[in-house]
C-alpha positions as CSV (number, residue, x, y, z in Angstrom):
1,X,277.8,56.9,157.5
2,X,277.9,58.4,160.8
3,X,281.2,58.0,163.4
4,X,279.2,55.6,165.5
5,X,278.9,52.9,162.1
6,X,282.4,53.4,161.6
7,X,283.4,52.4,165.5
8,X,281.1,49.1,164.9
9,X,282.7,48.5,161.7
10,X,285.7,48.7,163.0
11,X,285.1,46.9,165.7
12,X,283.7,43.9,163.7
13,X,286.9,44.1,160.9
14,X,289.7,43.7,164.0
15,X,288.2,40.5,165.9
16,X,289.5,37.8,163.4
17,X,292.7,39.7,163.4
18,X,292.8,39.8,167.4
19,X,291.8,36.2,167.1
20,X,294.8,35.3,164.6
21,X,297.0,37.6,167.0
22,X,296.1,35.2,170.6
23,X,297.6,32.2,168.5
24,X,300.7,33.4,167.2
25,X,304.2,34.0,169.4
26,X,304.6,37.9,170.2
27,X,306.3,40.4,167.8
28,X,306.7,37.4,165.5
29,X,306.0,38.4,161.2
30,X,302.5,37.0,161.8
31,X,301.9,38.8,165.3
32,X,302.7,42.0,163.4
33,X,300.4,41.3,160.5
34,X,297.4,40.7,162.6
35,X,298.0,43.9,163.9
36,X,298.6,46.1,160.9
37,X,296.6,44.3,158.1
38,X,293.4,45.9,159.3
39,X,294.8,49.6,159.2
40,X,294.3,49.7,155.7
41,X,290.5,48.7,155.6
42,X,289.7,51.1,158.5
43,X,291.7,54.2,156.5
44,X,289.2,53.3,153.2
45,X,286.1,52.8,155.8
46,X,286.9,56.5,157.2
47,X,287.3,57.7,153.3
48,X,284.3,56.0,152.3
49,X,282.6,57.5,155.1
50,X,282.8,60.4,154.6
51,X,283.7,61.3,158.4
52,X,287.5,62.3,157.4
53,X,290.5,62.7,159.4
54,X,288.7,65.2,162.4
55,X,290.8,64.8,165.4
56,X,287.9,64.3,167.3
57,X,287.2,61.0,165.2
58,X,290.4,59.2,166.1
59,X,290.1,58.4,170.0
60,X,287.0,56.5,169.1
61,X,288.4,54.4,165.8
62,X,291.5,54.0,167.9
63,X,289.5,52.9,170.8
64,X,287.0,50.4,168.7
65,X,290.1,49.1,167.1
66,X,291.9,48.1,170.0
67,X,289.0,47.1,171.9
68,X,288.0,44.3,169.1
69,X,291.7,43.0,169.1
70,X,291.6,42.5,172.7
71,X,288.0,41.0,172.5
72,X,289.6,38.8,170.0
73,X,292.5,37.7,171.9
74,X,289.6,37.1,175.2
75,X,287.8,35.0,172.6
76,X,290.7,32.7,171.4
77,X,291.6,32.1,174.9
78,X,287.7,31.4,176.1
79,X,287.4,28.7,172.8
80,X,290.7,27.2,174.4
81,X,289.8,27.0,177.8
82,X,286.7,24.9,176.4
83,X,289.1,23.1,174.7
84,X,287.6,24.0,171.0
85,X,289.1,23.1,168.2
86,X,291.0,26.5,167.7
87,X,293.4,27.4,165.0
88,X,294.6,31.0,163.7
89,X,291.5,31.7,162.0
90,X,288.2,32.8,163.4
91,X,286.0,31.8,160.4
92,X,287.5,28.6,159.9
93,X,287.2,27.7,164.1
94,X,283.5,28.9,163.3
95,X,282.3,26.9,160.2
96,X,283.9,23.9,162.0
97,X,282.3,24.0,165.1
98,X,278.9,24.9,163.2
99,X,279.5,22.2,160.9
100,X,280.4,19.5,164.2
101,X,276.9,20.2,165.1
């Protein structure tokens, strides 16, 4: 995998966890969690990878993983400006609306 994957998958593993972050009250347990859950995946994704720990890799995992939490965050608040049924979890908000239709 190339650095380019890994700023995609990144990207894609933080949005639910953005999303969970927009809906619970700032540095609360949960806030913190949404936040530092994903760290873990993202460390085995650059392992897997193969790409390592090159300093040159980190400003654009760091970038892709803050990016998707804010794109989260914009997402939960777009859902509730529609007034969607919106709860903590992306998935769930997902196969519901899906299902509603």
């Amino acid at each position: 995998m190339n650095l380019l994957i890994v700023a995609i998958l990144t990207f894609l593993i933080n949005i639910p966890f953005g999303y969970w972050r927009a809906n619970v009250r700032k540095k609360s347990f949960q806030w913190i969690l949404a936040i530092h859950i994903p760290v873990p995946f993202v460390v085995l994704l650059r392992i897997y990878s193969n790409i390592g720990f090159e300093l040159f890799t980190y400003p654009i995992v760091i970038a892709s993983y803050f990016f998707a939490q804010f794109a989260g965050v914009k997402f939960f608040n777009y859902r509730k400006k529609l007034q969607l049924l919106t709860s903590s979890c992306l998935i769930m908000d997902l196969y519901r609306a899906n299902k509603s239709n």
